[in-house]
C-alpha positions as CSV (number, residue, x, y, z in Angstrom):
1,X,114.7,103.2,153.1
2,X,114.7,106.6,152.3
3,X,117.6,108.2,150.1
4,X,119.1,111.1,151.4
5,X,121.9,113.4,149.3
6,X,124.9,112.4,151.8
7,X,126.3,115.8,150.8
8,X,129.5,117.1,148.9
9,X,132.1,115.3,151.3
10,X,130.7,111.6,151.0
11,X,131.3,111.6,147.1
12,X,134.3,110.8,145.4
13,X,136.4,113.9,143.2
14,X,138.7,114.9,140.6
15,X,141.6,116.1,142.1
16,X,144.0,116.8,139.3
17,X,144.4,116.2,135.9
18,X,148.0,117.1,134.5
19,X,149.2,116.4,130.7
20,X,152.4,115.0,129.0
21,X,152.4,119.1,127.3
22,X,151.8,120.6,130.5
23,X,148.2,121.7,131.0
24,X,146.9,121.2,134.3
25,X,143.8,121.1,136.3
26,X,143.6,121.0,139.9
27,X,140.6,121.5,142.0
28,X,142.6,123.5,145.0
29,X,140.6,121.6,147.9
30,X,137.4,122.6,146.2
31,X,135.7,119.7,144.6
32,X,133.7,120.7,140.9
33,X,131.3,118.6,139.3
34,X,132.1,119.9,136.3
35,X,135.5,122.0,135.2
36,X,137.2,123.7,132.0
37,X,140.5,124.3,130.7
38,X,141.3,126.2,127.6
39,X,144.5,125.6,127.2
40,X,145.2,128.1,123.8
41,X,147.4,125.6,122.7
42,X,147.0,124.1,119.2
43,X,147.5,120.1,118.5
44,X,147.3,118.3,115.3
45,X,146.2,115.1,113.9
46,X,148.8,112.0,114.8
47,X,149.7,114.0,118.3
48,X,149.2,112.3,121.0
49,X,148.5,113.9,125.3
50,X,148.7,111.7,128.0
51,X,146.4,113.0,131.0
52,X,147.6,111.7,134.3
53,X,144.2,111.5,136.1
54,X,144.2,111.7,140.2
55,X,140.7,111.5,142.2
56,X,139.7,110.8,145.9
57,X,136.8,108.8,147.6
58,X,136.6,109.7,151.2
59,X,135.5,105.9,151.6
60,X,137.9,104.2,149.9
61,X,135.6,103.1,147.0
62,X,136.9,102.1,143.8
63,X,137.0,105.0,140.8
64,X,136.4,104.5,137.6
65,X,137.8,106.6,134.5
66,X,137.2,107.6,131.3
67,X,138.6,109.3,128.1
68,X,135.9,111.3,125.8
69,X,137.1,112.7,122.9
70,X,135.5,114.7,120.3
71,X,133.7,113.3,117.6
72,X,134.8,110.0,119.2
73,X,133.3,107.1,121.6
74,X,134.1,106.9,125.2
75,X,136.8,105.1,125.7
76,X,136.9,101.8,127.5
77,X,137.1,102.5,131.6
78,X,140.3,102.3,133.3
79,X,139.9,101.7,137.4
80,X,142.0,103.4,139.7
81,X,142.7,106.5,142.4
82,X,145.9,107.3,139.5
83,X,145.5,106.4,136.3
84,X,146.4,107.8,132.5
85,X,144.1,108.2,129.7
86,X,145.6,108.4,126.2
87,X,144.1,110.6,123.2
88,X,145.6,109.7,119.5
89,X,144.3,113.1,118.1
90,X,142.5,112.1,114.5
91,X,141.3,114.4,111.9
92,X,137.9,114.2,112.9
93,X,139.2,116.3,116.4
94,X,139.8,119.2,113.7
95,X,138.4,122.4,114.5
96,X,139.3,125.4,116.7
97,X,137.5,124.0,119.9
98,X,138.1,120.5,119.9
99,X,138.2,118.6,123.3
100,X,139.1,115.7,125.4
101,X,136.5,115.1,128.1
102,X,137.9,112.9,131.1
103,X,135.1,111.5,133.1
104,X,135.5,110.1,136.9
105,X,132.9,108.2,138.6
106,X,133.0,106.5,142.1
107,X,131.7,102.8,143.2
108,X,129.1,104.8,145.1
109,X,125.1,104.8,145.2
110,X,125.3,108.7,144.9
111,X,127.6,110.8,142.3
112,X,127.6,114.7,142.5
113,X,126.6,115.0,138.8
114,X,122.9,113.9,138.3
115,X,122.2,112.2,141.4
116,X,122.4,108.2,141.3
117,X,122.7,107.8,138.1
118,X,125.7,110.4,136.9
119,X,129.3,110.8,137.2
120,X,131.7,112.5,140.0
121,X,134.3,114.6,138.2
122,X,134.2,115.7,134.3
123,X,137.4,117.9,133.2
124,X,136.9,119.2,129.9
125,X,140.2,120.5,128.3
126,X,140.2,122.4,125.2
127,X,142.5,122.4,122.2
128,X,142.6,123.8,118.7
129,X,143.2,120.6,116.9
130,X,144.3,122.1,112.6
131,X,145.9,119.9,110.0
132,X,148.3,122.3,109.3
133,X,152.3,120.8,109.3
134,X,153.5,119.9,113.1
135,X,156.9,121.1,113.0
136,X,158.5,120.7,116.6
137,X,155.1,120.6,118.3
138,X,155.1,119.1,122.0
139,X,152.7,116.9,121.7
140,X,155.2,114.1,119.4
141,X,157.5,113.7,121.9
């Protein structure tokens, strides 16, 4: 059998990403492989964001989710169209463009990011992580 890209609309997406401080993603209709969001907001060590995670498969298929911190392993998957994805900031995050990389993958033989062996959604969202004192900071409540 030959294999045969099945094209953008056949593979699942991201279609929003939101967190507990109120940075968002959404990809509008347009599905991205790969997307960016610089939130300017800076986090410390002991905060903790919640990203509420949202995807599609046009077939129904089951997605599969994970959290990828910096200087940290992936996290263990979590399965689901809606799901959340916790990130304990450590001091190891510290620096002025640390990140929290939230990965999507469908139960699918083809994945828009390196072909059949890759991913379907990866939302990279960028923080300023300093050990500095946290004050009334967002990210405690």
């Amino acid at each position: 059998m030959e294999r045969v890209w099945p094209g953008e609309l056949s593979v699942p997406r991201v279609v929003e990403v939101r967190t507990n401080l109120g940075d968002h993603w959404s990809g509008n209709g347009h599905p991205e492989t790969v997307a960016t969001v610089h939130t300017g907001r800076t986090v410390h060590p002991g905060d903790r964001i919640v990203f509420a995670c949202t995807g599609q498969d046009p077939h129904g298929r089951q997605l599969l989710w994970w959290l990828h911190p910096v200087n940290r392993p992936r996290s263990q998957p979590v399965f689901g169209a809606a799901v959340e994805l916790t990130w304990q900031i450590e001091k190891d995050a510290i620096g002025e463009r640390a990140y929290a990389g939230i990965g999507m993958v469908g139960d699918s033989l083809w994945h828009r990011g390196r072909g059949d062996v890759g991913y379907d959604g990866w939302v990279l969202f960028y923080y300023r992580v300093t050990d500095h004192t946290r004050g009334n900071d967002a990210a405690h409540r």
